[in-house]
N, C-alpha and C positions, 0 to 999 in steps of 0.2 A: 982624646979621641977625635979624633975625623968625621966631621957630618958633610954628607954631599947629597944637595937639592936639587934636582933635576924638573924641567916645567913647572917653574913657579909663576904662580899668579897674583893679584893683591891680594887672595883668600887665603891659598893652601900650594902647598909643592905637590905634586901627582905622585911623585916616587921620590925617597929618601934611602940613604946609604950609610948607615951608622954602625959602627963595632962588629963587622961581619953580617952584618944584618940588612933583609930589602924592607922595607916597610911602603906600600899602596896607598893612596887616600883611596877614596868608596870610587870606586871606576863603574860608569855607564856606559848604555851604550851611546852611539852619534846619532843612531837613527831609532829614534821613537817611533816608528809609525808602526816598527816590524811586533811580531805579539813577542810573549815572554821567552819563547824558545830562541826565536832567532836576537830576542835584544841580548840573552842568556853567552850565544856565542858569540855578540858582536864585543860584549864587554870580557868574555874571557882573553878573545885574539889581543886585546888593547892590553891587558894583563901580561900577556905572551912579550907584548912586545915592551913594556918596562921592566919585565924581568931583565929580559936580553937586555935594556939597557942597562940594568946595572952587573952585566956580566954573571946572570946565574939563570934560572928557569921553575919550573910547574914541579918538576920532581925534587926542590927543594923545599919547595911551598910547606911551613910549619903549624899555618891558621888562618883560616880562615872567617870572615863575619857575613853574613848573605843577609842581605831583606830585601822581600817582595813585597810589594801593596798589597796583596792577596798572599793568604798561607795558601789558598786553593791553585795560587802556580807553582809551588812547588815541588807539584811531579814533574810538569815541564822544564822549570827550572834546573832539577835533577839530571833530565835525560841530556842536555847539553853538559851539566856537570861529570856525570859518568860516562860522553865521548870524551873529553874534556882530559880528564886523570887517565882513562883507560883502567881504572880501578885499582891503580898503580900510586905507590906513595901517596897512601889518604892523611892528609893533614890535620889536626882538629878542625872541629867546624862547629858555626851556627848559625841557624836560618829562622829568623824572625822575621814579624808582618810588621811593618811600618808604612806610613806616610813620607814619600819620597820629594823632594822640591821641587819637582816637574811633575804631573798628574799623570804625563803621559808615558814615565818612567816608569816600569814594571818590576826593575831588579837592580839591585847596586852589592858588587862584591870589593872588597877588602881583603889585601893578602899580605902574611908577612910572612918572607923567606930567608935560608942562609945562602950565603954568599956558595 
Protein backbone atom coordinates (compact mmCIF):
# COMPACT_ATOMS: atom_id res chain seq x y z
CA UNK A 1 0.00 0.00 0.00
CA UNK A 2 0.99 3.56 -0.98
CA UNK A 3 1.28 6.21 1.86
CA UNK A 4 1.68 9.81 0.68
CA UNK A 5 2.52 12.67 3.32
CA UNK A 6 1.93 15.98 2.25
CA UNK A 7 3.20 19.21 4.68
CA UNK A 8 5.30 17.55 6.99
CA UNK A 9 6.75 18.89 9.88
CA UNK A 10 9.01 17.49 12.71
CA UNK A 11 5.61 16.73 14.56
CA UNK A 12 2.91 15.45 12.21
CA UNK A 13 2.03 15.60 8.17
CA UNK A 14 -1.11 17.95 7.69
CA UNK A 15 -2.63 15.56 5.06
CA UNK A 16 -2.09 11.76 4.39
CA UNK A 17 -3.04 9.62 1.26
CA UNK A 18 -3.31 6.01 2.25
CA UNK A 19 -5.41 2.94 0.42
CA UNK A 20 -7.90 5.37 -1.24
CA UNK A 21 -8.28 7.29 1.66
CA UNK A 22 -7.51 11.37 2.84
CA UNK A 23 -6.84 11.47 6.45
CA UNK A 24 -6.36 15.56 8.17
CA UNK A 25 -4.40 16.06 11.22
CA UNK A 26 -6.66 18.49 13.67
CA UNK A 27 -6.60 21.75 11.16
CA UNK A 28 -7.00 25.40 12.82
CA UNK A 29 -7.40 28.24 12.03
CA UNK A 30 -4.13 31.10 10.92
CA UNK A 31 -5.73 33.81 12.58
CA UNK A 32 -6.84 33.43 16.24
CA UNK A 33 -7.97 36.71 16.87
CA UNK A 34 -11.25 36.11 14.67
CA UNK A 35 -14.06 34.55 17.40
CA UNK A 36 -15.41 30.84 16.67
CA UNK A 37 -17.39 31.51 13.57
CA UNK A 38 -15.00 33.10 11.59
CA UNK A 39 -11.86 30.76 13.04
CA UNK A 40 -14.78 27.81 12.14
CA UNK A 41 -14.43 28.89 8.39
CA UNK A 42 -10.92 29.94 8.24
CA UNK A 43 -10.10 26.15 9.23
CA UNK A 44 -12.86 24.61 7.11
CA UNK A 45 -11.29 26.60 3.59
CA UNK A 46 -7.71 25.15 4.75
CA UNK A 47 -9.64 21.62 4.89
CA UNK A 48 -11.07 22.61 1.32
CA UNK A 49 -7.86 23.10 0.30
CA UNK A 50 -5.92 19.70 1.42
CA UNK A 51 -8.78 17.93 0.15
CA UNK A 52 -8.13 19.38 -3.38
CA UNK A 53 -4.63 18.49 -2.58
CA UNK A 54 -5.05 15.02 -2.43
CA UNK A 55 -7.33 15.19 -5.48
CA UNK A 56 -10.86 14.63 -3.74
CA UNK A 57 -13.20 17.15 -1.68
CA UNK A 58 -16.07 18.10 1.39
CA UNK A 59 -18.68 15.76 -0.53
CA UNK A 60 -16.50 12.83 0.31
CA UNK A 61 -15.79 13.69 3.68
CA UNK A 62 -16.52 10.20 5.72
CA UNK A 63 -15.89 11.71 9.57
CA UNK A 64 -15.36 13.91 11.02
CA UNK A 65 -13.87 14.94 14.90
CA UNK A 66 -14.67 18.75 16.16
CA UNK A 67 -13.57 20.32 19.49
CA UNK A 68 -14.13 23.58 20.72
CA UNK A 69 -12.78 24.97 24.12
CA UNK A 70 -16.29 25.90 24.78
CA UNK A 71 -19.23 23.22 24.06
CA UNK A 72 -21.20 26.80 24.31
CA UNK A 73 -19.48 27.47 20.60
CA UNK A 74 -21.06 25.04 19.16
CA UNK A 75 -23.86 26.77 17.67
CA UNK A 76 -21.52 29.01 16.04
CA UNK A 77 -19.41 26.40 15.23
CA UNK A 78 -22.34 24.67 13.49
CA UNK A 79 -23.54 27.73 11.50
CA UNK A 80 -20.25 27.76 9.61
CA UNK A 81 -20.43 23.95 9.52
CA UNK A 82 -23.94 23.85 7.93
CA UNK A 83 -22.72 26.77 5.15
CA UNK A 84 -19.89 24.65 4.99
CA UNK A 85 -21.85 20.93 3.82
CA UNK A 86 -24.79 22.88 2.47
CA UNK A 87 -26.49 20.11 4.49
CA UNK A 88 -25.26 17.86 1.76
CA UNK A 89 -23.30 14.57 2.22
CA UNK A 90 -23.35 14.64 6.21
CA UNK A 91 -20.30 12.63 7.32
CA UNK A 92 -20.24 11.12 10.96
CA UNK A 93 -19.43 13.56 13.34
CA UNK A 94 -18.15 14.45 16.83
CA UNK A 95 -18.05 17.65 18.66
CA UNK A 96 -16.26 17.67 21.96
CA UNK A 97 -15.11 20.41 24.49
CA UNK A 98 -11.46 20.37 24.97
CA UNK A 99 -8.34 22.33 25.87
CA UNK A 100 -6.70 23.16 22.65
CA UNK A 101 -2.67 24.10 22.47
CA UNK A 102 -3.14 27.57 21.73
CA UNK A 103 -5.75 29.28 24.31
CA UNK A 104 -6.52 31.47 21.75
CA UNK A 105 -7.71 28.49 19.53
CA UNK A 106 -11.44 28.13 19.61
CA UNK A 107 -12.08 25.14 17.24
CA UNK A 108 -9.93 22.24 15.66
CA UNK A 109 -11.58 19.93 12.95
CA UNK A 110 -10.28 16.61 11.68
CA UNK A 111 -11.37 15.00 8.49
CA UNK A 112 -11.18 11.62 6.81
CA UNK A 113 -12.30 11.32 3.19
CA UNK A 114 -12.41 8.94 0.15
CA UNK A 115 -10.45 9.50 -2.59
Amino acid sequence: MAIERHEQNKVFSKVVEANGFVFTSGITANDNSLDVLGQTKQTLDEIDRLLALCGTDKSKVISSMIWVTDIRHRDAMNEAWFEWTGGQNMPVRACVEAALADPKLLVEIQVTAAK
